[in-house]
N, C-alpha and C positions, 0 to 999 in steps of 0.2 A: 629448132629455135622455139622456143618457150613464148607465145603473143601471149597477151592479156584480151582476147577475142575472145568473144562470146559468139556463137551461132544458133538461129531459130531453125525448127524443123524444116520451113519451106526453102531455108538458105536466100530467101531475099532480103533478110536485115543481120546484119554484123552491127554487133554493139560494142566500144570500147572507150577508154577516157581521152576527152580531149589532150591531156596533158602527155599522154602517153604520142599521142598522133602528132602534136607540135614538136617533142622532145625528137622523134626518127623522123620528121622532117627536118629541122635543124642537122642531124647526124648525119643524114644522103646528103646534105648540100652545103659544104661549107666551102666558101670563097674567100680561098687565102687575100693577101695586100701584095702585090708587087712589091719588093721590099727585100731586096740583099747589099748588104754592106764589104762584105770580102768574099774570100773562097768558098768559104759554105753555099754562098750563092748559087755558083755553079751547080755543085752539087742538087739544088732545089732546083735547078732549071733542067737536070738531067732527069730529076721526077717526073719533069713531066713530059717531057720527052717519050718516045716510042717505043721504049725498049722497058721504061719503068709504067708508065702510063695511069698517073693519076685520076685522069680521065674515068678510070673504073670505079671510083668511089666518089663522082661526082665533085670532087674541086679541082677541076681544069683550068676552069674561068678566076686566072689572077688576074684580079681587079686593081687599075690604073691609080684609083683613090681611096680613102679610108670610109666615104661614106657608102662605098659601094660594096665592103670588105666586112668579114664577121670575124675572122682570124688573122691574125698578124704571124708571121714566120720571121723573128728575127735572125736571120741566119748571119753570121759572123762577128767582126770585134763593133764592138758601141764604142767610139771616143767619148771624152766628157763635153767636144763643141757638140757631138751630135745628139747625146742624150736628150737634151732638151728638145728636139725635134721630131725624137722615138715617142717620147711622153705626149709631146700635140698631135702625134699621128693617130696613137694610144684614144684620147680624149676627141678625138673627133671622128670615131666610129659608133655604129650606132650599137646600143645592147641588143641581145646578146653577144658580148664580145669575148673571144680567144686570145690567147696569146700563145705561142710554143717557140720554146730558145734551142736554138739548133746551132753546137759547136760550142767546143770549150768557151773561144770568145765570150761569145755570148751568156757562157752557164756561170764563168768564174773570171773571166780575162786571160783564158788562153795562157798560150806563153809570158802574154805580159805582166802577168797579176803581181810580180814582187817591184820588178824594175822599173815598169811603164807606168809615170806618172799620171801621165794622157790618155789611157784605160780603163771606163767604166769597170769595175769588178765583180759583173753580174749585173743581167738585165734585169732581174729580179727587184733591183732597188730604187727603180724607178716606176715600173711598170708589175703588177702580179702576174706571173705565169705560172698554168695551166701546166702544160707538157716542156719537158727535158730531154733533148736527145743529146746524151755526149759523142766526143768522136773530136778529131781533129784532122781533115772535114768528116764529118756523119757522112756515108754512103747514102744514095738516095733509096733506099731501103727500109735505111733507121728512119726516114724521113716519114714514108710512108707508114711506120709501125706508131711512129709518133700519131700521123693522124687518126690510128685506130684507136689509139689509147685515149685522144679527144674525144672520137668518138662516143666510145665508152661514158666518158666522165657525163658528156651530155647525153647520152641516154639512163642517168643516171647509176650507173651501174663503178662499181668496184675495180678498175683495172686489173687485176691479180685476181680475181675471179673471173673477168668476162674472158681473158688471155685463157685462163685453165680450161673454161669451157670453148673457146677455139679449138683452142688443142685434143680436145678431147676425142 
């Protein structure tokens, strides 16, 4: 892993940019919203369950409320009563804010997007999101893949580059 660290000969001072050091602390510690609408729900709550264990990349702690939350998971379908209520959950978190749409529902309106009048058609139109995970439900995998790619974006870095350098 490539730091932006500087070291002096005695090794008791490490010099680096504040911005760089706020940017991966934001990235270790992001606290989704309690916040599932349909099945994909599940799926987020198997995340964080024992077996997927979100826990390893520090957002364990789903937060009860939005002022307590830095990332929203909207996982499942948006009605249009509910929309208005995704957008003041949206509006009363504190910046730096996340968003990630997890589930057709949520990316385009699912199955509903031609027939279902009653079907936001993308969380996208109310709220800007950040991360994509499709699937109908996303495995709590994609889930987690989704929160690397947040990750990424708030460390500034290039998704499709920071992926290649994983893999590498």
């Amino acid at each position: 892993m490539n730091l932006p660290i500087e070291r002096h000969e005695d090794g008791n001072i490490i010099l680096t940019s504040a911005e760089w050091l706020v940017n991966e602390a934001l990235a270790r510690s992001i606290w989704p919203m309690t916040f599932g609408l349909a099945c994909c729900a599940i799926e987020m709550m198997a995340a964080g369950a024992g077996r997927y264990d979100i826990a390893r990349f520090g957002s364990e702690v789903f937060r009860p409320t939005p002022r307590q939350s830095d990332c929203m998971i909207v996982a499942g379908t948006v009605t249009m009563k509910m929309a208005s209520r995704v957008k003041l959950l949206y509006e009363q978190m504190a910046e730096p804010k996340f968003v990630i749409s997890m589930g057709s529902c949520s990316n385009c309106g699912g199955p509903y997007w031609q027939h279902g009048y009653h079907v936001l058609k993308g969380v996208d139109r109310i709220v800007p999101v950040d991360v994509y995970i499709p699937g109908c439900p996303p495995r709590p995998e994609a889930l987690l893949e989704g929160m690397e790619l947040l990750r990424d974006i708030i460390r500034g870095k290039k998704p499709r580059q920071a992926a290649a350098a994983r893999n590498a």
